[in-house]
Short mmCIF file of the C-alpha atoms (twelve columns), coordinates in Angstrom:
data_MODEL
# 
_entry.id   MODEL 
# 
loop_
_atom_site.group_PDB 
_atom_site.id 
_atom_site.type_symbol 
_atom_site.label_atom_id 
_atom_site.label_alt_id 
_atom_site.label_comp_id 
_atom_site.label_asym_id 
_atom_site.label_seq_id 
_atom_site.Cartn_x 
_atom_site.Cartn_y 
_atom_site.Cartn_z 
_atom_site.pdbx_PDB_model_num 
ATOM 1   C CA . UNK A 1   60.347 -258.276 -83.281 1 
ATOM 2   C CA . UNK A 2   60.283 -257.152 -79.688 1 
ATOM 3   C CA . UNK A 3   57.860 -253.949 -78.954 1 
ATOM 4   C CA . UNK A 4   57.708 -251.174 -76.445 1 
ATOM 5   C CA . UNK A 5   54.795 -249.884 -75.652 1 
ATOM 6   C CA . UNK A 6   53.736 -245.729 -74.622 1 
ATOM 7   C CA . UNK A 7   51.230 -244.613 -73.380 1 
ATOM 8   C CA . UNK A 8   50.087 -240.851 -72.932 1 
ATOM 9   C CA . UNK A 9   48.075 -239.365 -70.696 1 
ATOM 10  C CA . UNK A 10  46.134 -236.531 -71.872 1 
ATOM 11  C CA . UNK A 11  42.990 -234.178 -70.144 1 
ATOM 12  C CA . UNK A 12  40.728 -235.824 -72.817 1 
ATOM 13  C CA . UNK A 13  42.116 -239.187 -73.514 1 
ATOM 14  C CA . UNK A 14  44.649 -242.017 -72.882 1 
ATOM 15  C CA . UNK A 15  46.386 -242.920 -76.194 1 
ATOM 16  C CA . UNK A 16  48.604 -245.818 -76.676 1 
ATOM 17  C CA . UNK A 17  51.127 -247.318 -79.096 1 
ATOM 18  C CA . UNK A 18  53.035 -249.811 -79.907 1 
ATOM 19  C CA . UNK A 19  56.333 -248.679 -80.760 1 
ATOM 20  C CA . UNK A 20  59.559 -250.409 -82.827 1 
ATOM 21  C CA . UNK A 21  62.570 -249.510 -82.740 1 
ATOM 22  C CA . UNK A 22  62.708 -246.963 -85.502 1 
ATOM 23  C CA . UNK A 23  59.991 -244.785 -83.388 1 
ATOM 24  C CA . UNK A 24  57.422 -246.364 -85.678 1 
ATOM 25  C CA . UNK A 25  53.667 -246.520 -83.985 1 
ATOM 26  C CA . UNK A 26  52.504 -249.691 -85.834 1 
ATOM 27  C CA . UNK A 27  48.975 -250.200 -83.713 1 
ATOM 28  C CA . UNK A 28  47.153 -247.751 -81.352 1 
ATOM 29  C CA . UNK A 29  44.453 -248.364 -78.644 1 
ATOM 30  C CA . UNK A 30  42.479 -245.086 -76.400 1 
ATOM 31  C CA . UNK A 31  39.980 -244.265 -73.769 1 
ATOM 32  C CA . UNK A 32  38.417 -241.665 -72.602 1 
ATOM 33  C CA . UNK A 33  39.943 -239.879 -69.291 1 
ATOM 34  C CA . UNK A 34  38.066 -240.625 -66.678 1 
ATOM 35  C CA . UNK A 35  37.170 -237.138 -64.889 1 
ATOM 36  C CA . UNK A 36  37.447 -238.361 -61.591 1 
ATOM 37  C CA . UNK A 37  40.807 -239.605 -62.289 1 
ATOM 38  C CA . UNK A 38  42.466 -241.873 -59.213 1 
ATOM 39  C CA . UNK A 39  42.338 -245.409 -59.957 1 
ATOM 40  C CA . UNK A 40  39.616 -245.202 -62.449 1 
ATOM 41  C CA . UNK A 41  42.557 -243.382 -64.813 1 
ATOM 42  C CA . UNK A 42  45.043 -246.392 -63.758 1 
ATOM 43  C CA . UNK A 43  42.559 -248.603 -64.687 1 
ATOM 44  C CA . UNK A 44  42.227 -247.133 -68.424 1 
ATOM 45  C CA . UNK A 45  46.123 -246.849 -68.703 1 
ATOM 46  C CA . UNK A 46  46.030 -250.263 -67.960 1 
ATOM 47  C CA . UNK A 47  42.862 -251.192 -70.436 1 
ATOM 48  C CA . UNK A 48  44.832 -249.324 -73.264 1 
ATOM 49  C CA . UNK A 49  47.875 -251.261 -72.274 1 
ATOM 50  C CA . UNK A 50  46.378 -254.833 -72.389 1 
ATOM 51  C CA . UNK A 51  44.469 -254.168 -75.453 1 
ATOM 52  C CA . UNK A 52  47.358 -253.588 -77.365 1 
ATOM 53  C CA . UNK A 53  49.883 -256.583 -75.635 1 
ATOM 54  C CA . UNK A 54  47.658 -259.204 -76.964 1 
ATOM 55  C CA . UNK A 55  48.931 -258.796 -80.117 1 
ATOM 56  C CA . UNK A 56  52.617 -258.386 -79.960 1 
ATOM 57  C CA . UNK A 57  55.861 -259.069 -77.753 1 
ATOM 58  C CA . UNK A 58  55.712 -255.958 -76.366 1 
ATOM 59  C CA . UNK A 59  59.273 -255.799 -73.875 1 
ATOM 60  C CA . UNK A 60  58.733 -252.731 -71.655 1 
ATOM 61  C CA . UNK A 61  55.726 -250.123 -70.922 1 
ATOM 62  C CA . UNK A 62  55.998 -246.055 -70.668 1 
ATOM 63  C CA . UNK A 63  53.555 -244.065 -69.539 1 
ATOM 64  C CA . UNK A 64  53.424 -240.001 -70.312 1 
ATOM 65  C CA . UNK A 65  51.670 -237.978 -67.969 1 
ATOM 66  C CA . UNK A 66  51.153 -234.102 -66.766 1 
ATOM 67  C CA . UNK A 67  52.858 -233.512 -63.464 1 
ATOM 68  C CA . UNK A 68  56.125 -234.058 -60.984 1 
ATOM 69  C CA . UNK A 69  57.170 -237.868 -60.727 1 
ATOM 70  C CA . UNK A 70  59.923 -238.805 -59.173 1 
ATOM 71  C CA . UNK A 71  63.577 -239.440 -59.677 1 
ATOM 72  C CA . UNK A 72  63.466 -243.200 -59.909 1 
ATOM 73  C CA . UNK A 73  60.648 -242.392 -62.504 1 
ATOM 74  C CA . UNK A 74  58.003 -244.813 -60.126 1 
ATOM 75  C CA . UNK A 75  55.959 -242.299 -58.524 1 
ATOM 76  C CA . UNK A 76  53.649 -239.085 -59.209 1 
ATOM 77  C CA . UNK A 77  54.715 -236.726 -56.997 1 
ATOM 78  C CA . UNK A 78  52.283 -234.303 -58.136 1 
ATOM 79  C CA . UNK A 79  49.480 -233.733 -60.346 1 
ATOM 80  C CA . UNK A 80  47.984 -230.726 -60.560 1 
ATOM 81  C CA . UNK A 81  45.509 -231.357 -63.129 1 
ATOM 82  C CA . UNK A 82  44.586 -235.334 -62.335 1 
ATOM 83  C CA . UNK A 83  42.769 -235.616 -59.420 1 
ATOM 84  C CA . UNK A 84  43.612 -238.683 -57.192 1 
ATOM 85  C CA . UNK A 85  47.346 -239.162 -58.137 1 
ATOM 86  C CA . UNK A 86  49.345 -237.123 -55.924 1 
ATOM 87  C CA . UNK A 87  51.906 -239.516 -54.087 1 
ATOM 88  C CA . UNK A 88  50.706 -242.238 -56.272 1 
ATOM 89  C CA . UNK A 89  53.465 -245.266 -57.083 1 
ATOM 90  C CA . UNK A 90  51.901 -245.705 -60.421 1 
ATOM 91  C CA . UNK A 91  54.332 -248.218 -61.135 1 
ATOM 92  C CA . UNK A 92  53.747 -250.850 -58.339 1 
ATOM 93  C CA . UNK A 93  49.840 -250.019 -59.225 1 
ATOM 94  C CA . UNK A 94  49.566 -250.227 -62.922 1 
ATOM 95  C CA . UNK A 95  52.724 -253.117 -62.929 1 
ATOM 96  C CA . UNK A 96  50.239 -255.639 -61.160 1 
ATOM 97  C CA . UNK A 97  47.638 -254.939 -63.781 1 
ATOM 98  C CA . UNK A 98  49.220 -254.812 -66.718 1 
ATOM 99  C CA . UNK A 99  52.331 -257.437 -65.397 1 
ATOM 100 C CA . UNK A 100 55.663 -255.727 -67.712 1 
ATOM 101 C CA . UNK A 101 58.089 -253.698 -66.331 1 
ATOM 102 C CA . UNK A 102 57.072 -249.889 -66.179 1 
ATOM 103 C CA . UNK A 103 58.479 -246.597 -66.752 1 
ATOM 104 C CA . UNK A 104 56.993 -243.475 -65.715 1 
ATOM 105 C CA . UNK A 105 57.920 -240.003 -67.320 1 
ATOM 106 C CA . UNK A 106 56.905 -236.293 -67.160 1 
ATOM 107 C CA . UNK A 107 54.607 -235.821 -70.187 1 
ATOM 108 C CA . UNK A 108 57.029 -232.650 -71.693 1 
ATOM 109 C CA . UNK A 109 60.080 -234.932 -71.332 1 
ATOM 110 C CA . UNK A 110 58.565 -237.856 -73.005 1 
ATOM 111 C CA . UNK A 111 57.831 -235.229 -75.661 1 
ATOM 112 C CA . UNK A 112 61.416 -233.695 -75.690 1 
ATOM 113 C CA . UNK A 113 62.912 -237.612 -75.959 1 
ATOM 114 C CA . UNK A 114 60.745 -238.467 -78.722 1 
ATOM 115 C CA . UNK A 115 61.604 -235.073 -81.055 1 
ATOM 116 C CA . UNK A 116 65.264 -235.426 -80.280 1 
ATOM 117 C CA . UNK A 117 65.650 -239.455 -81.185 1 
ATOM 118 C CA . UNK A 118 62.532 -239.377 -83.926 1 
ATOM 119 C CA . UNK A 119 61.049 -236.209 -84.697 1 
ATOM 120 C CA . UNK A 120 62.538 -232.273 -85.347 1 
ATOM 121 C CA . UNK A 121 65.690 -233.110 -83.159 1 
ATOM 122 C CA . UNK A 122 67.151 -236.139 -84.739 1 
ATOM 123 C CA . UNK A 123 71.056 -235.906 -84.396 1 
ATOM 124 C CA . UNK A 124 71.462 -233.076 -81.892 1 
ATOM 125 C CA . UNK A 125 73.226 -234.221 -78.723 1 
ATOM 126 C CA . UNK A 126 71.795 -230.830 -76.564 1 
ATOM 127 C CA . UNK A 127 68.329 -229.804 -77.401 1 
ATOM 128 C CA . UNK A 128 65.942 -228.342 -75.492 1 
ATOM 129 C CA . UNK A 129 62.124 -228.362 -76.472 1 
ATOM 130 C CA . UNK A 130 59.150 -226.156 -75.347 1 
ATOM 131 C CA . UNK A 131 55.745 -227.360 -75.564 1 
ATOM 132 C CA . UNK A 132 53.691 -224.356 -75.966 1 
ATOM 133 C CA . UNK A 133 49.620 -224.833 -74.704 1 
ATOM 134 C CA . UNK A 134 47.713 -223.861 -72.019 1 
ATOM 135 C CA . UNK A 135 50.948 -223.072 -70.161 1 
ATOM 136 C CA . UNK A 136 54.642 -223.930 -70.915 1 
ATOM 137 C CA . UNK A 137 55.883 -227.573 -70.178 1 
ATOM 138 C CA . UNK A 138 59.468 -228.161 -71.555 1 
ATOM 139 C CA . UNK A 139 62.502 -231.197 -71.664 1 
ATOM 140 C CA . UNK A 140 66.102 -231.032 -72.015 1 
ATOM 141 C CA . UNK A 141 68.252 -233.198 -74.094 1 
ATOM 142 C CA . UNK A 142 72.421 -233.235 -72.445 1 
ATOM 143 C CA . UNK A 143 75.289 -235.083 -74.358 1 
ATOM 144 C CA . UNK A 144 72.381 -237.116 -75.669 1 
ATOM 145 C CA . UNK A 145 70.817 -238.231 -72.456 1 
ATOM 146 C CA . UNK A 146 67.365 -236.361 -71.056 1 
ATOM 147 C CA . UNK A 147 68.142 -234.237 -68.173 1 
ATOM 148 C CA . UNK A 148 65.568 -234.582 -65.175 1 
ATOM 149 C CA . UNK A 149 67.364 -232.853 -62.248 1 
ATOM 150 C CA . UNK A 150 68.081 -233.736 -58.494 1 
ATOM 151 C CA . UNK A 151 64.517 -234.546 -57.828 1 
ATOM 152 C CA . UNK A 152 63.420 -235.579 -60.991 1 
ATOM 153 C CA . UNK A 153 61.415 -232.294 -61.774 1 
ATOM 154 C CA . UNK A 154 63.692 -230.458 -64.376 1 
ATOM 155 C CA . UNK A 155 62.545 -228.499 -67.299 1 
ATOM 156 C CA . UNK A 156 59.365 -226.983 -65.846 1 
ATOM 157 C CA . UNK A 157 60.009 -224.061 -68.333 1 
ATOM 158 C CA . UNK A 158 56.774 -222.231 -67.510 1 
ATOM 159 C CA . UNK A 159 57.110 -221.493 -63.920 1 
ATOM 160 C CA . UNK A 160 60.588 -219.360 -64.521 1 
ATOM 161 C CA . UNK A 161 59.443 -215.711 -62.807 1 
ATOM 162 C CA . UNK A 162 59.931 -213.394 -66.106 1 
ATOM 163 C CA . UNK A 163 58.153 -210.251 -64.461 1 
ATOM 164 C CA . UNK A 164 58.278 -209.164 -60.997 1 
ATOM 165 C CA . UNK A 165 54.696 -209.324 -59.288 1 
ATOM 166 C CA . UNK A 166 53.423 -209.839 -62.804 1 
ATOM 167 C CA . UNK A 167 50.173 -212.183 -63.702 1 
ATOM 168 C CA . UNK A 168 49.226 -214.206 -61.199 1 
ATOM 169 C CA . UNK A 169 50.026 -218.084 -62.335 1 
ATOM 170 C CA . UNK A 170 48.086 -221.758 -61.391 1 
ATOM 171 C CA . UNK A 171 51.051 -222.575 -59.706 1 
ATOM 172 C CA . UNK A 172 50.701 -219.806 -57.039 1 
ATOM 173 C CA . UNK A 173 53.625 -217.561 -57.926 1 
ATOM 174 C CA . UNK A 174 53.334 -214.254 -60.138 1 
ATOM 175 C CA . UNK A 175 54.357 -213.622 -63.368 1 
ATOM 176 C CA . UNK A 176 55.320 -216.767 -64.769 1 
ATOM 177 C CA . UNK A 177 56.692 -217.429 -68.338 1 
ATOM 178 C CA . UNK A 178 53.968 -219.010 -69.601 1 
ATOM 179 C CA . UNK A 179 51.500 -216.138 -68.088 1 
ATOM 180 C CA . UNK A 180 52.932 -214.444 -71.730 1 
ATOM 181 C CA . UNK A 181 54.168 -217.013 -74.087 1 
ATOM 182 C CA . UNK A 182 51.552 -219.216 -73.837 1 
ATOM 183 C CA . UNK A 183 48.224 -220.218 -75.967 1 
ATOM 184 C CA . UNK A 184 46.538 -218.576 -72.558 1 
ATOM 185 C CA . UNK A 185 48.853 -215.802 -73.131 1 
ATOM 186 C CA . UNK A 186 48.276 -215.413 -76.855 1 
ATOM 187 C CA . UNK A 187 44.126 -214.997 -76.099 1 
ATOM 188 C CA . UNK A 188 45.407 -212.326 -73.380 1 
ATOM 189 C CA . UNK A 189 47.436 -210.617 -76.123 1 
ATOM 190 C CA . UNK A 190 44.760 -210.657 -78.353 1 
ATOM 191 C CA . UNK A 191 42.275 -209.013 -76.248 1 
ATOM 192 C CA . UNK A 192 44.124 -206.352 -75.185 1 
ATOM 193 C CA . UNK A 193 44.936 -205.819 -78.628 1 
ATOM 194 C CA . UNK A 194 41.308 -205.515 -79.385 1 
ATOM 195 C CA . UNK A 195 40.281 -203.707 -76.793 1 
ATOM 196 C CA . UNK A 196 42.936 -200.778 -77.641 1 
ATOM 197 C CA . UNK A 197 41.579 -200.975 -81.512 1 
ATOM 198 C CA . UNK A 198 38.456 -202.255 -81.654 1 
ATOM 199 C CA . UNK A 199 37.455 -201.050 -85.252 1 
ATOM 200 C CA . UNK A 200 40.228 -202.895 -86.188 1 
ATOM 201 C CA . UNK A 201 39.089 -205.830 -84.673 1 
ATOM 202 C CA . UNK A 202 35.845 -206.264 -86.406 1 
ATOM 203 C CA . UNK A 203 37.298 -208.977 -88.930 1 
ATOM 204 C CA . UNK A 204 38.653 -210.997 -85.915 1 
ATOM 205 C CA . UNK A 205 35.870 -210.566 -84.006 1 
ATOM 206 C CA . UNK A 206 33.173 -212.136 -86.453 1 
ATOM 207 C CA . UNK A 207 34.922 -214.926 -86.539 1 
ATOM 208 C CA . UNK A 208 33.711 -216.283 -83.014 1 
ATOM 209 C CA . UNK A 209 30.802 -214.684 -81.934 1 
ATOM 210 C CA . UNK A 210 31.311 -211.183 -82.275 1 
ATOM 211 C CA . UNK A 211 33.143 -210.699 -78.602 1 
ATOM 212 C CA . UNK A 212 36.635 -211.154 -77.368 1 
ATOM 213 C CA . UNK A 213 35.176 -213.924 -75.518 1 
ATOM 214 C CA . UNK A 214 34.266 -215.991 -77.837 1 
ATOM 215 C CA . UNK A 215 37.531 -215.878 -79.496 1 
ATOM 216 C CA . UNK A 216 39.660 -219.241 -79.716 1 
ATOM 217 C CA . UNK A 217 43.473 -219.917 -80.788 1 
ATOM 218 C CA . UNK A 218 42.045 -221.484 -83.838 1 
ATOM 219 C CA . UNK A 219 39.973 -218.481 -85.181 1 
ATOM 220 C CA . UNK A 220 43.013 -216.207 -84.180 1 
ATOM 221 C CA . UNK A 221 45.595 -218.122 -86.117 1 
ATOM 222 C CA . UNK A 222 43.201 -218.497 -89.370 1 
ATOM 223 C CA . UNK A 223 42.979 -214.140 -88.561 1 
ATOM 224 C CA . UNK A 224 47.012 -214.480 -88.958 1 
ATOM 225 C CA . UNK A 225 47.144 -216.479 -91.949 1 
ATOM 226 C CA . UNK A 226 44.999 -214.019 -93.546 1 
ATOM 227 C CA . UNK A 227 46.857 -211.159 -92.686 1 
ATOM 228 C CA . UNK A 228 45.388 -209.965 -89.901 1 
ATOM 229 C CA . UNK A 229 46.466 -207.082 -88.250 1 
ATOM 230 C CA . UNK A 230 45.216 -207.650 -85.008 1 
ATOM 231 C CA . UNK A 231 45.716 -210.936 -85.062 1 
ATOM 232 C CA . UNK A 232 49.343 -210.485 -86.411 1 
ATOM 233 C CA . UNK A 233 50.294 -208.250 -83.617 1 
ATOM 234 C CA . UNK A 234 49.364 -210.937 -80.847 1 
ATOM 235 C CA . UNK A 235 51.165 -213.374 -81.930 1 
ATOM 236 C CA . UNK A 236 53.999 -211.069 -82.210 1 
ATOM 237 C CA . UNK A 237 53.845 -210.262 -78.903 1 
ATOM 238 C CA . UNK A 238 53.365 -213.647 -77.746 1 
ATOM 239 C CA . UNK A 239 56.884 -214.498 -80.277 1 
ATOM 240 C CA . UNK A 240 58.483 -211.312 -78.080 1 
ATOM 241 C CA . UNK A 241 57.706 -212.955 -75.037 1 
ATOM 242 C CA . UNK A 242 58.750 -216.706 -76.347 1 
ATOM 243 C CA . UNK A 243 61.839 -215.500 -77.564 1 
ATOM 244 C CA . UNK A 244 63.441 -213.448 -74.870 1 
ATOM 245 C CA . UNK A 245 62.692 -216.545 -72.848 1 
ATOM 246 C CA . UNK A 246 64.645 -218.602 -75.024 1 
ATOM 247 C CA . UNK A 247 67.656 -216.243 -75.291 1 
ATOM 248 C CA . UNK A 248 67.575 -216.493 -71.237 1 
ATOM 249 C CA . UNK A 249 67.009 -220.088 -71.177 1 
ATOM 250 C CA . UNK A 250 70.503 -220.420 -73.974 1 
ATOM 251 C CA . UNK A 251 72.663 -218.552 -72.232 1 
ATOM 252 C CA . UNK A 252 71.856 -221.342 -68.905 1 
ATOM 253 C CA . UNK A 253 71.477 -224.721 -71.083 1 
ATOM 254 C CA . UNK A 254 73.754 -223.491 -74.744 1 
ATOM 255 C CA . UNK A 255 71.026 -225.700 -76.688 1 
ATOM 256 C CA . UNK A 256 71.838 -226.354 -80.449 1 
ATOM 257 C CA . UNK A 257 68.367 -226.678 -81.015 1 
ATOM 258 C CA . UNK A 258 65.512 -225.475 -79.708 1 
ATOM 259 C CA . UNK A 259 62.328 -227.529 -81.054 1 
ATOM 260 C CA . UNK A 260 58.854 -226.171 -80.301 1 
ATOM 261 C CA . UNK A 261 55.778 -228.201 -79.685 1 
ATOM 262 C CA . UNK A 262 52.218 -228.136 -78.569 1 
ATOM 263 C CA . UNK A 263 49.446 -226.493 -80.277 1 
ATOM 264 C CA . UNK A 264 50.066 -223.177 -80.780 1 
ATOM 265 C CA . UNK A 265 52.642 -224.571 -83.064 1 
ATOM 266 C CA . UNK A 266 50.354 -224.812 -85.604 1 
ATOM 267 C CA . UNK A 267 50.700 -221.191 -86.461 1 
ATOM 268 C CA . UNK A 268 53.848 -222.163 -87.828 1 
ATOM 269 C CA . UNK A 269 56.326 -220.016 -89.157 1 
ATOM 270 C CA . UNK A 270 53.560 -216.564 -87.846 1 
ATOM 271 C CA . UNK A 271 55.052 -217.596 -84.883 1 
ATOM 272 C CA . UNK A 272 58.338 -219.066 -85.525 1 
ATOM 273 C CA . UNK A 273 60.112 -216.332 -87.433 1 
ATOM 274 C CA . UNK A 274 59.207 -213.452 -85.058 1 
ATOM 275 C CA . UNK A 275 60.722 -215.566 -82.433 1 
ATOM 276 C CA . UNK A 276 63.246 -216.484 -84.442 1 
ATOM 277 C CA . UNK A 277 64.207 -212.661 -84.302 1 
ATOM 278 C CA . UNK A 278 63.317 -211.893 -80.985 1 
ATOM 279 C CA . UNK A 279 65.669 -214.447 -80.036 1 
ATOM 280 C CA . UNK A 280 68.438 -212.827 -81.871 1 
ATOM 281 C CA . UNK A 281 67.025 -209.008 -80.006 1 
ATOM 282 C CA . UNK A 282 67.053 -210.173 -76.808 1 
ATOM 283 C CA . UNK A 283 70.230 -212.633 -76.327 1 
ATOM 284 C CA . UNK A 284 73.201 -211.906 -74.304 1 
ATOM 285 C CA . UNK A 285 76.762 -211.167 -75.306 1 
ATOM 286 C CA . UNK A 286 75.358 -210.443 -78.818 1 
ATOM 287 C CA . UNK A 287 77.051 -211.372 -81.641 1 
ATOM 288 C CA . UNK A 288 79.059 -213.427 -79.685 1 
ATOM 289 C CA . UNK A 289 77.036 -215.653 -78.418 1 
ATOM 290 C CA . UNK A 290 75.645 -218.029 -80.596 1 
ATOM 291 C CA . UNK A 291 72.149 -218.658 -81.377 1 
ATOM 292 C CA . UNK A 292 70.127 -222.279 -81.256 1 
ATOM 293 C CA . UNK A 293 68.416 -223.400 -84.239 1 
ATOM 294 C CA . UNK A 294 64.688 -223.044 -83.782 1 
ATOM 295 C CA . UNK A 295 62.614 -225.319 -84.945 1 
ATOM 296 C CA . UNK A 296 58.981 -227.008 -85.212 1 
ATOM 297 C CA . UNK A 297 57.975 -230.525 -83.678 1 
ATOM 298 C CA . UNK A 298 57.481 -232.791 -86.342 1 
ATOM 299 C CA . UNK A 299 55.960 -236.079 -83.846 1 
ATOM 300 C CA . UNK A 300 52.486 -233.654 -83.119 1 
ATOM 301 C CA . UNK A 301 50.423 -235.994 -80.229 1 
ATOM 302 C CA . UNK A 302 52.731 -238.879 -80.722 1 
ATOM 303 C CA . UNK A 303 55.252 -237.348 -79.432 1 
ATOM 304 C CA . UNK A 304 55.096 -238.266 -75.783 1 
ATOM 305 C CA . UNK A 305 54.008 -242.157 -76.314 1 
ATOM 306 C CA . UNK A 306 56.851 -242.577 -78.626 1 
ATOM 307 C CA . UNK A 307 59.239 -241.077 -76.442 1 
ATOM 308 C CA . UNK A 308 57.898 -242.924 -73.146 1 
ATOM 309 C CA . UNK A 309 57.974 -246.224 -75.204 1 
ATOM 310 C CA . UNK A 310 61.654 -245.288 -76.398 1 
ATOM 311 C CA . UNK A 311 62.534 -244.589 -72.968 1 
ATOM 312 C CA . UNK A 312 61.174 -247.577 -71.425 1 
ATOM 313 C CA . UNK A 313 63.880 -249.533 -73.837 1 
ATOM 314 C CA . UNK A 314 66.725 -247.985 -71.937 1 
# 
């Protein structure tokens, strides 16, 4: 059998697969990132990427990475969280190291690709995913081909303005989407929530180390499972947020399905159903017009290296 192989690039580590055709990741191979990024990160891609050729016909290599590459999917046009890699043509570099034909992708598309051919999205021809972290990265899925834009840089989800001179983003602008629908947004939720009830916020707060501080996603989404009030209500404004940016976002792209990724997904349905409704509050010509399905990502990490890998087929 003939292989592809993914690879994703991550702030913490470089994971690789080898891919069939099914979207099956039948042997896996990581590093470390290197901090410094720059060729010492090429290198690992390509140490991940050799380990894991020696022991099959692998066809065709994708690699899955944060940041703007370009339209003939060669170069990294920018990287705003890997040092060393702006203007970088990845693929001439890591081609002569590795020696099989490369294809490089935008980390949220590869994750979009793999959830609509393998994961949540199977069988729907226009989807459009949102991978929901530190910020908002996103793909979109058009008469069953992935949509990257002009310039290659589509689906960058997060940097849509939502308020007027609002929170001031990484990217330079103000009031991004994913300054408030974000797992950065959902700690900002929660501390305002505790700081305008803090005797309610004693059970949330002992979970860390007794400040708002100290809080993380995970302690906030074990508060929610339990019930938590405070807890509960940022979340729900997190889902108010998430889900009059998806009603906007419909009425633009009319996705069938909307699948949601990344790891504030793990709060599951405390997350999904108020969006769920605030999609229905908040979307134009109501009634009228209709309403994507919204679902969870089933691929989790493996998203992006099976999509790059299933990519790197076409």
């Amino acid at each position: 059998m003939v292989y592809s192989l993914g690879v994703d690039v991550g702030g913490t580590k470089v994971l690789g697969g080898v891919v069939d055709e099914d979207g099956s990741v039948v042997a896996r191979a990581r590093r470390d990132t290197p901090r410094q990024g720059g060729a010492d990160l090429t290198q690992a891609i390509a140490d991940v990427a050799i380990e894991l050729k020696s022991g099959f016909n692998i066809a065709t290599v994708g690699i899955s990475a944060a940041g703007f590459v370009s339209s003939d999917r060669k170069t990294m046009l920018a990287t705003p969280n890997i040092a060393g890699w702006n203007g970088v043509n990845l693929d001439a570099e890591l081609s002569a190291l590795i020696g099989l034909p490369l294809v490089i992708e935008n980390d949220a598309n590869a994750a979009a690709w793999g959830e609509a051919r393998f994961g949540a999205g199977m069988g729907e021809d226009h989807l459009m995913m949102l991978t929901i972290g530190t910020g908002i990265g996103g793909g979109i899925v058009v008469d069953g081909e992935l949509y990257r834009g002009a310039f290659g840089i589509a689906a960058e989800f997060g940097h849509m303005r939502v308020v007027p001179e609002g929170h001031l983003c990484g990217c330079g602008s103000r009031g991004c989407f994913e300054q408030y629908a974000s797992g950065n947004a959902l700690l900002r939720h929660t501390r305002e929530a505790v700081n305008g009830s803090p005797e309610m916020a004693r059970n949330l707060l002992s979970r860390g180390d007794g400040t708002v501080a100290g809080l993380t996603g995970n302690h906030i989404t074990e508060a929610a499972r339990e019930g938590d009030a405070v807890a509960l209500a940022a979340f729900n404004t997190t889902a108010q947020w998430l889900g009059a940016g998806i009603a906007s976002l419909s009425v633009l792209l009319d996705p069938a399905c909307v699948v949601i990724g990344g790891g504030v997904i793990a709060a599951g349905e405390i997350l999904l159903a108020p969006t769920r409704a605030a999609v229905e509050r908040y979307m134009p010509f109501a009634g009228k017009h209709p309403s994507p399905t919204i679902i969870a990502a089933k691929l989790g990490n493996e998203a992006g290296l099976v999509g790059v890998a299933d990519l790197a087929r076409r």
